[in-house]
LOMIVO-989736 format. One record per residue (C-alpha): z, x, y. Coordinates in pm, whole numbers, plus 32768, in hexadecimal, padded with zeros to 4 digits. Example, Ala and Ser with C-alpha at 12.3 -4.5 7.8 and 13.67 -1.06 7.14 Angstrom:
// LOMIVO-989736
830C84CE7E3E
82CA85577F96
// end
This chain:
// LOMIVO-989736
D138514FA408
CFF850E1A4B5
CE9F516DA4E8
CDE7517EA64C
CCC5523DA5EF
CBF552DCA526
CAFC53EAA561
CA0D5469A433
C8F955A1A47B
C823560EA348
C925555DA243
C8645514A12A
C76C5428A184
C80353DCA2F5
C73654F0A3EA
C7FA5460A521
C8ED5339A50D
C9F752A4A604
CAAD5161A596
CBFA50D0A65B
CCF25031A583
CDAB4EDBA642
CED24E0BA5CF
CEA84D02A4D3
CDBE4CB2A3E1
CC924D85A3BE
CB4E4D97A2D3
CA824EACA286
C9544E0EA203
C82A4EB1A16E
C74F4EB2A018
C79F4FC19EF8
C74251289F61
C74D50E6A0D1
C86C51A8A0FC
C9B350DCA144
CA9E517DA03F
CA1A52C6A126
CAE75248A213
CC06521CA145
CBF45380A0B6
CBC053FFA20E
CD2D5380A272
CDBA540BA15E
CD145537A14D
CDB15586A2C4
CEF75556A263
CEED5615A105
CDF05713A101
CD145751A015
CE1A56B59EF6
CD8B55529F45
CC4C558A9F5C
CB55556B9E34
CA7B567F9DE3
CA7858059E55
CA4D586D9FC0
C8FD58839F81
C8AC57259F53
C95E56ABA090
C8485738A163
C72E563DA1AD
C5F456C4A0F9
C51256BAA218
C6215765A2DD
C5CF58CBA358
C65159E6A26D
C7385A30A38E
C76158D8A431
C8DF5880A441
C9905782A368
CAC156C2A433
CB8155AEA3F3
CC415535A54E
CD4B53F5A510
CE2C5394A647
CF6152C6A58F
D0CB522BA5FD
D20E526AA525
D39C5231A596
D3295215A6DD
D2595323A737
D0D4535CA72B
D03A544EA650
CF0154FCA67C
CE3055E4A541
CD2156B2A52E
CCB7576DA3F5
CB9757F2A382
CB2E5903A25B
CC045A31A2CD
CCE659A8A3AA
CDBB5889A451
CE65581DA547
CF895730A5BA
D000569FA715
D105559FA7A0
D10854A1A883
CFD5554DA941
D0685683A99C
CF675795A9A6
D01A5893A89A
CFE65869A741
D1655842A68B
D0B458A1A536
CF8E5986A552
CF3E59FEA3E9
CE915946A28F
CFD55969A1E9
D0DD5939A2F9
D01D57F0A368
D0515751A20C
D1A657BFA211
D1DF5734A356
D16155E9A325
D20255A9A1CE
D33855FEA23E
D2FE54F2A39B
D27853E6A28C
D3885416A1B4
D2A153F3A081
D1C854CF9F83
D06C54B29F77
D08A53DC9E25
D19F52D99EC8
D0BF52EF9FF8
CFAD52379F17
D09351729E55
D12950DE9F94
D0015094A07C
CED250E39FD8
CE704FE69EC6
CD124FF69DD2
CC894EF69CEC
CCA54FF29BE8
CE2B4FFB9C32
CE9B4E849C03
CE814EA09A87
CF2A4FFF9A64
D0664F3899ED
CF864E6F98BC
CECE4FB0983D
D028504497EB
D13D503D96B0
D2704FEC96EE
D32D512B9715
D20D519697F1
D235504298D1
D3A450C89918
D3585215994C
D24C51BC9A3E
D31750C09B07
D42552039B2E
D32F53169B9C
D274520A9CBF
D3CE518A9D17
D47852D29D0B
D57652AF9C33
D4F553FB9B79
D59654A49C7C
D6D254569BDE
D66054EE9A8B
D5E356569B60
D73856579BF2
D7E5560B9AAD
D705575899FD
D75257F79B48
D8B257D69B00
D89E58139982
D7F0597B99CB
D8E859CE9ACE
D9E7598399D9
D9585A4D98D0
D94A5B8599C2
DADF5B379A0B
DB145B3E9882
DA305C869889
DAEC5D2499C5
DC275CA89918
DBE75D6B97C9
DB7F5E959895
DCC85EB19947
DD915E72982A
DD2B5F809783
DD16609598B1
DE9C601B9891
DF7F6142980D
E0E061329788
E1B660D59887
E2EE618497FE
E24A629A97DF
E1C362AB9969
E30C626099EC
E3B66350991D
E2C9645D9985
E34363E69AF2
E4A064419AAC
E46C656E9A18
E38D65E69B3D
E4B6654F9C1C
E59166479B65
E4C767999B58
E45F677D9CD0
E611676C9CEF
E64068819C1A
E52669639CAE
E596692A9DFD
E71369AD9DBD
E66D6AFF9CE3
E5AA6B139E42
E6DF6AFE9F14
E7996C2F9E1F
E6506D219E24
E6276CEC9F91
E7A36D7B9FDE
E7946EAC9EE6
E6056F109F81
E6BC6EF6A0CC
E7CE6FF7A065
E6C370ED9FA2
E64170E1A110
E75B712CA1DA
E790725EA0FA
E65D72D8A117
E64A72A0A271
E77E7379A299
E6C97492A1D9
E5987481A250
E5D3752EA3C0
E681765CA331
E562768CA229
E45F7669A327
E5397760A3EA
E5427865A279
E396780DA26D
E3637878A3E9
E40479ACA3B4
E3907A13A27B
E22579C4A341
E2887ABFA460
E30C7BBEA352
E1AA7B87A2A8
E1177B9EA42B
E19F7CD5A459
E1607D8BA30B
DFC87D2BA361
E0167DC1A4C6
E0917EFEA417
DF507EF3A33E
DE807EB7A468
DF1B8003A51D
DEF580DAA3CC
DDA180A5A3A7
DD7980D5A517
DDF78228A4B8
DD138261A3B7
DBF48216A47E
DC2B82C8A59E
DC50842AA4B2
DAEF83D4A417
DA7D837CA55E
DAE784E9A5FC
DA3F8575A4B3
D90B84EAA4EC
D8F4856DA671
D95886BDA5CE
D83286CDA4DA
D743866FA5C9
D7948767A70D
D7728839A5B7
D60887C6A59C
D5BA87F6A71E
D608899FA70A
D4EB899DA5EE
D3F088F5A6CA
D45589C9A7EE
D3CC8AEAA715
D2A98A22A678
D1FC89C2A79A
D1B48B05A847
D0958B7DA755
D0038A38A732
CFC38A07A8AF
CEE38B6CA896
CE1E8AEAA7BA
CDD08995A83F
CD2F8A6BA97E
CB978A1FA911
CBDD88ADA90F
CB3E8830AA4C
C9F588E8A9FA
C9D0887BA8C2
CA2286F2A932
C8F2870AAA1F
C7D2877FA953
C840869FA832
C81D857CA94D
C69A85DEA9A2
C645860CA84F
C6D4847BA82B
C6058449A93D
C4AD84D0A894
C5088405A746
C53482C2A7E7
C3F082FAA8AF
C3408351A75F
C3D28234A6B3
C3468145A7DE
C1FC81E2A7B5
C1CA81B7A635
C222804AA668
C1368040A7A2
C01D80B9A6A8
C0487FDAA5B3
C0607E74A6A8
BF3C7F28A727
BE667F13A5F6
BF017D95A594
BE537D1BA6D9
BCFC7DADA69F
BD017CEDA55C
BD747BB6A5F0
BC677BB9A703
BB4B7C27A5EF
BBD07AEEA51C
BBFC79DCA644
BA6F7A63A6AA
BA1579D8A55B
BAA17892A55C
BA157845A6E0
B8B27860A65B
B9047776A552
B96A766AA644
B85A76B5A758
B7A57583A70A
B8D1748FA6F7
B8CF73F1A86F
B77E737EA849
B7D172B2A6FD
B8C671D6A79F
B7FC70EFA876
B7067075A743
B80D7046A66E
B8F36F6FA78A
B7AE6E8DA77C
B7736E77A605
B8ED6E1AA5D2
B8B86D10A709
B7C46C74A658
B8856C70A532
B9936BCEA57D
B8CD6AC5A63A
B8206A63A503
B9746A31A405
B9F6697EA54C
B8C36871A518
B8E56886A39A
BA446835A39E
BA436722A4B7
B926667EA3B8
BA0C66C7A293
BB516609A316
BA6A64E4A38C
BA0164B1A22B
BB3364F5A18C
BBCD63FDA28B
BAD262E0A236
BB4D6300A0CE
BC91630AA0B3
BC8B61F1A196
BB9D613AA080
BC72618E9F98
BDD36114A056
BD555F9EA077
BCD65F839F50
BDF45FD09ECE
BECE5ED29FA7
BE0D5E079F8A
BE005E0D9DDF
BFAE5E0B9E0F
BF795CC29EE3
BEB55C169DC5
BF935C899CA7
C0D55BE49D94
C01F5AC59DD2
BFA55A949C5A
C0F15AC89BC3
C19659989CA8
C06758BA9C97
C06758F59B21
C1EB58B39AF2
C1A157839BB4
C0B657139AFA
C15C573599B1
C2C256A19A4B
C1DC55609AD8
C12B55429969
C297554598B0
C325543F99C2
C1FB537599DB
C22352469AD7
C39C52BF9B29
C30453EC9BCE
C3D554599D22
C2A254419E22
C28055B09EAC
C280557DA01E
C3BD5462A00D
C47154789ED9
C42D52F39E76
C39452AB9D26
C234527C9D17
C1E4515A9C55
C06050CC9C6C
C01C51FF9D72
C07B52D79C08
BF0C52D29BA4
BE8D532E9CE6
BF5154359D27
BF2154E19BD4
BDBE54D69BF8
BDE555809D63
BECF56699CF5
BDEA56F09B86
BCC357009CAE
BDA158169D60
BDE658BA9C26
BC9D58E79BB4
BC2A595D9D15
BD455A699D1E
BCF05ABE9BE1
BB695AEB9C19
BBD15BC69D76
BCF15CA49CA3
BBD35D309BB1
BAEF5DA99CD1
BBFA5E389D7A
BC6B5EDE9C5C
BB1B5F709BF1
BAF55FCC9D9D
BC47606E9D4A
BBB5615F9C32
BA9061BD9CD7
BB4562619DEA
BC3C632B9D42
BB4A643E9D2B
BAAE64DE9E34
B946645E9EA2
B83665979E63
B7F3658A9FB8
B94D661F9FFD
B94967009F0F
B7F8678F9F58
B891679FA0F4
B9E56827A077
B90169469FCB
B84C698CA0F4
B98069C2A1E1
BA236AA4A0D2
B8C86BA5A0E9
B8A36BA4A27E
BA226BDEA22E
B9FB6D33A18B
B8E66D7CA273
B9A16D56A38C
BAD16E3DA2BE
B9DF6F2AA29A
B9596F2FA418
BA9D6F36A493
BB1D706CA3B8
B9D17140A42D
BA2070E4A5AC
BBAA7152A567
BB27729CA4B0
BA1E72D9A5C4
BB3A729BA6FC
BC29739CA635
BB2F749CA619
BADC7450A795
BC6F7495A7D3
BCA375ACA6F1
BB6F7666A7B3
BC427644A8CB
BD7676C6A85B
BCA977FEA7B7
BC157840A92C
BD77783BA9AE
BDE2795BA8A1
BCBD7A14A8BE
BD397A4AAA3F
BEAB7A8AAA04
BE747B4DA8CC
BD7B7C59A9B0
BE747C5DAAC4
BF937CCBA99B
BEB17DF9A93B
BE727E7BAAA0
BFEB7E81AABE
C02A7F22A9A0
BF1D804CA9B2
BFCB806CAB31
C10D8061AA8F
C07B817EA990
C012825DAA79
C15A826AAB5C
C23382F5AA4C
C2758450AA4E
C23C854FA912
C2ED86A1A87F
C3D98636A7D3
C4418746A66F
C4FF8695A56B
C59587DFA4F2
C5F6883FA619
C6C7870CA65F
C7688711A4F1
C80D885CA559
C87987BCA6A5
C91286A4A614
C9DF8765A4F7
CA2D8885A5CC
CACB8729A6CC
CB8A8697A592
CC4287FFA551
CCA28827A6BD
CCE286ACA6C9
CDF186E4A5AA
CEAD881FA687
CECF871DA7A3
CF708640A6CD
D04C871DA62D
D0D087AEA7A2
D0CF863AA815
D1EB8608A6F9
D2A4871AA76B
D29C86C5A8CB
D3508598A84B
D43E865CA7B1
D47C8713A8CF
D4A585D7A9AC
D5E0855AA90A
D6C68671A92A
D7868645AA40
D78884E8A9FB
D831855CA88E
D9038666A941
D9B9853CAA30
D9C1843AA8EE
DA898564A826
DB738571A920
DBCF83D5A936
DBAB83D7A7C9
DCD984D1A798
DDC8842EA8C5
DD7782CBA7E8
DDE68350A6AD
DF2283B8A742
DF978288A7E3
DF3681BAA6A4
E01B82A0A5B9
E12E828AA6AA
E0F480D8A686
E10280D8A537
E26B8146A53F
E2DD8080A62E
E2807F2BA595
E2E87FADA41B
E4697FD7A4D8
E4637E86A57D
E3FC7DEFA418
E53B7E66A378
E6187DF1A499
E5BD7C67A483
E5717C26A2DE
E65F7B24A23B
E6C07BA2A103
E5E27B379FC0
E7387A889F2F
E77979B5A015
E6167934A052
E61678F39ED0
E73D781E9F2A
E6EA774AA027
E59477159F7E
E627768D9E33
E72E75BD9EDF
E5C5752F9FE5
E4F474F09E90
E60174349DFD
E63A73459F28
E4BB73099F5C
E4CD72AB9DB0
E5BD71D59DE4
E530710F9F35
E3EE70F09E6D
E49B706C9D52
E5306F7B9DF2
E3EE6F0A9ECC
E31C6EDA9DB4
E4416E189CD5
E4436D2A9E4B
E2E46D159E44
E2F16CAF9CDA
E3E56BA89D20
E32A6B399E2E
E21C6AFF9D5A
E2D16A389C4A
E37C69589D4B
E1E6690D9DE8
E15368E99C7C
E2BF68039C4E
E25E673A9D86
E0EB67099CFD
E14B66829B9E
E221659A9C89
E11B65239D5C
E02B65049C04
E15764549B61
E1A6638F9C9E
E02363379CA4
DFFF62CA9B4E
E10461CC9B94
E05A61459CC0
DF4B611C9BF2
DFF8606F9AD9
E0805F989BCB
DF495F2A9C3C
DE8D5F0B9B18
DFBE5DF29ABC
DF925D629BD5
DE2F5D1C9BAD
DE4D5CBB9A71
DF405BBB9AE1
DE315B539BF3
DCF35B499AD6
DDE95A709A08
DE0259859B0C
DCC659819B9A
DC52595A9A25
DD25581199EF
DCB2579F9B63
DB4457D89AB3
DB9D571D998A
DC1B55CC9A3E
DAD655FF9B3B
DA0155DB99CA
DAB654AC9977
DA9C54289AFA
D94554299AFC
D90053A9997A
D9FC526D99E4
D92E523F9B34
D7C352399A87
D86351339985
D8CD50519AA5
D78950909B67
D6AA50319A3B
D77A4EF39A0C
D75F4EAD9B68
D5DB4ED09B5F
D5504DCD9AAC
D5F34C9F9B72
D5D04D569CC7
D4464D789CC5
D40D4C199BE5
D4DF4BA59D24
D4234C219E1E
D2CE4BEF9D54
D3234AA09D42
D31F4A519EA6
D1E24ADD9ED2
D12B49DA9DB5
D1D448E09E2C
D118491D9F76
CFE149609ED1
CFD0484E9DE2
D02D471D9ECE
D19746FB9E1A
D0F946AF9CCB
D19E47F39C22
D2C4486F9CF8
D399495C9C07
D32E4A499B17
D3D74B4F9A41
D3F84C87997C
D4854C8197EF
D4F94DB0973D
D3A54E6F9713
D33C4E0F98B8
D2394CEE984F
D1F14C499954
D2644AD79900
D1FB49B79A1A
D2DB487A9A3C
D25047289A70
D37446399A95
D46647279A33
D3A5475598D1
D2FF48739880
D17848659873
D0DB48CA9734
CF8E48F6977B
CEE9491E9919
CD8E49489968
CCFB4AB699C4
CCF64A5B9B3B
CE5949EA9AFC
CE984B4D9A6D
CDDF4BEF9BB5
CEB74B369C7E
D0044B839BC3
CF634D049BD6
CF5E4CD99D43
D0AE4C589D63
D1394D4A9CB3
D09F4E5B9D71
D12F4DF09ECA
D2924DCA9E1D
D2854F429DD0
D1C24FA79EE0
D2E64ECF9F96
D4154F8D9ECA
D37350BC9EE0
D36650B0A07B
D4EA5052A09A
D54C516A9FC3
D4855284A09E
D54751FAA1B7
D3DD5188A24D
D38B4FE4A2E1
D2604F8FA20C
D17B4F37A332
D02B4FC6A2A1
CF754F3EA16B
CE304F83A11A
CD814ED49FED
CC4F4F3A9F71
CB5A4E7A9E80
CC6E4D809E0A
CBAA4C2B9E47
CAAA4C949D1C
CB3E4BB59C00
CBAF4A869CD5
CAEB495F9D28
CABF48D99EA0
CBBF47FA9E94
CCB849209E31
CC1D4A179EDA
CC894934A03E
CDE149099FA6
CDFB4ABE9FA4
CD964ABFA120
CE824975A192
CFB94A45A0D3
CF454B84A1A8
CF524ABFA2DC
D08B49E7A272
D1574B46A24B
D0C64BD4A38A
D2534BEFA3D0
D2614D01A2DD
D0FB4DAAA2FD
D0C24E00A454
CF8D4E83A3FC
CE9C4E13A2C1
CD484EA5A263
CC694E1EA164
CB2E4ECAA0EF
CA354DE2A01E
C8CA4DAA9FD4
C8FA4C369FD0
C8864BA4A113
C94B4A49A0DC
CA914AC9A12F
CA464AFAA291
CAED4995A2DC
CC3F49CDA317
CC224B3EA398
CC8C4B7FA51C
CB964CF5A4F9
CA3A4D39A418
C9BC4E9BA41D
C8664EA7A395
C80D4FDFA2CC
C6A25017A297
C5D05126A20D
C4BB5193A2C9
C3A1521AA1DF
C2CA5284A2F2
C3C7539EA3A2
C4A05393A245
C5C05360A2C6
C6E25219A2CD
C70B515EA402
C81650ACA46A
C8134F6EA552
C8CE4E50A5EA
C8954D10A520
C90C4BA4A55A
CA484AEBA4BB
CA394989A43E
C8BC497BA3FF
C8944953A25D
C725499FA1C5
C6074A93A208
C54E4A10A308
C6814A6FA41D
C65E4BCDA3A7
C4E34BE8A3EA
C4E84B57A51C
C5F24C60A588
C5434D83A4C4
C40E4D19A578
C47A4D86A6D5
C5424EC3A633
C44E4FB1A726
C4C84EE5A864
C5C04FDCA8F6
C6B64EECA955
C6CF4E65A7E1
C70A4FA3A731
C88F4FD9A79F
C8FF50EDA6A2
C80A51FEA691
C6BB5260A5C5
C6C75380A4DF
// end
């Protein structure tokens, strides 16, 4: 793996960054809090995600960055061969390959995925391999023994090997479980194969009982079939037998109701002879009819006329007393039309007057709730601002000198004093301003009396105007209702003229007596017509009876002479009752017997199917047996292949172990012997991992604490080293950070000449420091400064090979020259 580039934008204290990453060795160089482990974090925090970053989400964001300014992290790197390039930021991420335009991993989650699967390496071997800290060379000395071991197998990954051994000691434990399970949903075997047979031998012995009810249904049916015309033949004629007998029926009562027919004809030419001598006097008297009929009409006449005239006579005194009453009410409302126009300006004037009242009100009322509004915001203001400048206050007099400084998050330290002071001045001043507003804020919750006194005023010209307004409406329907009365005054008039016209026109003489002896003489003579219309039809329907006598009799002839011709051709074609009892036994016995047989067939049937289905649940029970053997058989393997897998993997973390102490003292011992000019060249690991150095093949008792650092160090690229060939990965990269604090100068150059002496193996090698000395010997310096004026780290080319100070101010001097600053200002 090796970095190109590097790209920060409101990440932690970077606000805009670009560095470029170049082959060999590099230094990041830049005094405590400037930001250069930033960097660091940055990297990692693009490949992992939030997992290797420190903090929340939160604290990522630069604090003078925008609520909604965007936090990205863009690193451009090489691996196997191809170029990588990711962005990420708070909600979301992105990566592309070898410049192409479309992201291959486009998500938070599928990003990290991607990436750890192209590295090969967790985020914790990603560390362990090319990220080293100061506060990581000792990690081996601060632990027991046991926990030595156990550390050197998690970095290295041999506790792989334990997961796969628990992986393979659960597994095993659910074979043993699925293994139980199936032994006992095992049955006896006898038993299901004996079931087998004996379903085997029923479905046999079902089928054959089949075969011997099927021929004996068959001959019931030929039997029956044999019978069965000739009884159908016996049924159809006992039907036409029956057929005929209803047809003699028929004709008999056809008999009997032609002979009451003819009596009734007879009985009522009977009745026509006594009207014939009926009528005669009746039609004498019915003579004085017509007269009668036409004086009871006028008298009719003469009582409808007096009935019009009474009613006449009494609409005729109804509309006198409407016209007297509608008089009355017009000189009540005489003077109403000349009311209207004083009272249309009195109401004018009015309304005119609330209008002004009103318009005054809602300007005052305006002025004060406005009054009242600021003062209020402006009270909630002070409280806010009280409340942080007093927890300030109180958080700066518990901290004292270590105070963060508000505006850059620095401590304070001699500005402390000075800033207290400045900050107790605010408080009291936002103190002094809350009480008057708060005292302005009581005085205008209740109305001023100016209001009041206004609001009072509007509410009388209010009810004035009410009162105005109901006397115009009253006047205006009195001027209407005038108008309507004037309107009825005219059409009730013109109703009385017609009606005394209508009075007059009607004619009189009409005797009431008179016309009740009319109209009962009518009724009587009324009833005679009546009677003689009944008998006239009578008399209508006699030769109408005379011809129906006639057909009547010639019917009842012909139907007596039927009846004994059908009651002869019923005895001719009868079977005799003997010989239909016959035939119908010998039928009912054959259809007993065919029926028999059918349903014994049907029952067979049915035993042979419920014979078949015991066979097929027998047959399917010892499929199932079957396989429940057979997987036993394959659990009891795959349990024993389990077992030896157990024992596999315990045998190969044994050899592993015992292969781990020489392997890294090997390799760690070519590093020291680099680093320490030859003077200690091996080193080694006893029982508990102590570190043990050799100095002419003797083991060291005691070594200095820069000694120790340096055996740290070693140590760390030995795993880091083992750690890289065992995730498949060429350990190109190393970045060490803060490892030259403990060593002196002399040391410190022996560190960088073993970087550059192993350039074979590190392609790439970054070093972040505060110590400006190590600059000789690097090909790269990145200076990382923080600028207190914008508050935010700055990044810069620097100069290799120049030891001390002075080199640095001279550079930092011409920083604002824009040819000098190379990798971007935050």
């Amino acid at each position: 793996m090796r970095l190109l580039s590097l790209r920060l934008q409101n990440f932690r204290q970077h606000a805009d960054t670009r560095v470029t990453f170049d082959r060999g060795l590099t230094g990041i160089i830049g005094p405590n809090g400037s930001g250069k482990s930033t960097l660091l974090e940055a990297i990692a925090w693009a490949l992992y995600g939030m997992q290797a970053a420190r903090g929340t989400r939160d604290s990522i964001r630069n604090a003078r960055a925008e609520s909604r300014a965007p936090v990205k992290v863009e690193l451009e790197f090489e691996l196997a061969g191809h170029r990588y390039r990711v962005t990420r930021g708070l909600t979301g991420a992105e990566c592309f390959l070898d410049g192409g335009t479309a992201p291959i991993a486009s998500t938070i989650t599928g990003v990290s995925e991607l990436l750890q699967r192209r590295l090969g390496m967790t985020r914790a071997e990603f560390f362990h391999t090319y990220f080293t800290e100061q506060k990581e060379l000792d990690v081996m000395a601060s632990l027991g023994a046991a926990e030595r071991a156990r550390f050197l197998s998690r970095v290295l990954g041999y506790d792989r090997l334990t997961s796969a051994q628990e992986l393979v000691k659960d597994h095993r434990r659910v074979i043993n479980s699925e293994a139980t399970g199936v032994r006992k949903g095992l049955v006896d075997a006898p038993r299901v194969r004996q079931q087998h047979a004996d379903a085997q031998q029923r479905v046999a012995s079902t089928r054959q009982q089949t075969r011997l009810l099927n021929a004996q249904r068959d001959a019931a049916a030929a039997t029956l079939a044999e019978l069965t015309p000739r009884w159908m033949a016996a049924e159809a004629e006992r039907e036409q037998a029956a057929a005929q007998q209803a047809a003699v029926a028929l004709a008999e009562a056809t008999v009997v109701s032609r002979t009451h027919d003819l009596a009734q004809i007879d009985r009522a030419l009977g009745e026509i002879e006594i009207a014939h001598q009926e009528r005669t006097p009746l039609l004498a008297a019915l003579v004085p009819l017509a007269t009668v009929r036409e004086g009871l009409a006028a008298q009719d006449a003469l009582a409808a006329a007096e009935g019009r005239r009474q009613g006449l006579l009494e609409r005729l005194r109804g509309h006198e007393a409407d016209l007297v009453r509608l008089t009355e009410r017009l000189d009540k409302l005489a003077s109403a039309p000349s009311l209207e126009a004083p009272a249309q300006a009195q109401l004018t004037t009015a309304r005119e007057a609330l209008s002004a009242l009103e318009h005054a009100l809602d300007e005052a009322r305006t002025a004060w709730a406005r009054d009242r509004q600021e003062a209020e915001t402006r009270l909630e203001t002070l409280r806010a601002q009280f409340s942080e400048l007093s927890s300030q206050q109180q958080t700066m007099q518990g901290l004292g000198a270590n105070s963060p400084c508000p505006t850059c998050g620095r401590p304070l330290g001699a500005s402390y004093t000075t800033v207290l002071d400045e900050l107790t001045a605010q408080v009291d001043i936002v103190r002094t301003d809350g009480n008057y507003y708060r005292q302005r804020v009581e005085q205008l919750t209740r109305l001023p009396e100016k209001v009041v006194a206004m609001d009072e005023q509007r509410r009388s010209a209010q009810g004035e105007l009410t009162t105005l307004e109901r006397r115009l409406v009253r006047i205006q329907e009195a001027i209407r209702e005038r108008q309507g009365l004037l309107e009825q005054e005219g059409a009730l008039r013109g109703r009385r003229d017609e009606a005394a016209q209508a009075l007059a026109a009607l004619p009189a003489g009409y005797d009431p007596q008179e016309h009740a002896r009319l109209r009962q003489a009518a009724a009587q003579l009324v009833a005679l017509d009546t009677q003689i219309a009944r008998l006239d039809g009578v008399l209508l329907r006699e030769a109408t009876l005379r011809a129906e006598r006639t057909r009547t009799a010639d019917a009842l002839t012909a139907a007596r002479q039927h009846v004994a011709t059908l009651a002869a051709s019923r005895a001719a074609t009868l079977l005799s009752d003997a010989d239909y009892a016959a035939l119908r036994a010998a039928h009912a016995a054959a259809r007993d017997e065919a029926h028999r047989t059918e349903v014994e067939a049907a029952r067979a049937v049915r035993d042979a199917e419920h014979a078949t289905a015991d066979l097929a649940s027998a047959t399917t029970a010892l499929e199932t047996l079957t396989t429940l053997e057979a997987s036993l058989a394959t659990l009891d393997r795959d349990r024993l292949l389990h077992e030896e897998l157990d024992r596999a993997f315990g045998e190969l973390r044994t050899d592993l172990n015992v292969q781990l102490r020489p392997e890294l003292a090997e390799i760690a011992s070519r590093f020291l012997d680099v680093l320490t000019d030859g003077r200690y060249n091996a080193l080694e690991f006893d029982e508990d991992y102590n570190l043990v150095v050799l100095e002419d093949g003797l083991a060291k008792p005691v070594i200095s604490g820069g000694e120790e650092d340096l055996c740290n160090l070693v140590l760390r690229l030995a795993i880091s080293q083992m750690i890289a060939e065992r995730a498949g990965q060429a350990f190109s990269l190393l970045i060490l950070d803060e490892v030259f604090g403990s060593l002196d100068d002399v040391r410190r150059g022996n560190v960088v000449e073993l970087l550059r002496r192993i350039n074979d193996r590190f392609e790439q090698v970054i070093v972040i420091t505060h110590i400006e000395q190590v600059r000789e010997g690097l090909d790269r310096v990145l200076v990382v400064r923080f600028d207190e004026e914008r508050g935010t780290s700055v990044v810069t080319e620097g100069t290799a090979g120049m030891a001390g100070r002075s080199s640095d101010e001279g550079f930092l001097a011409n920083e604002d020259d824009e040819s000098a600053d190379l990798m971007g200002v935050g």
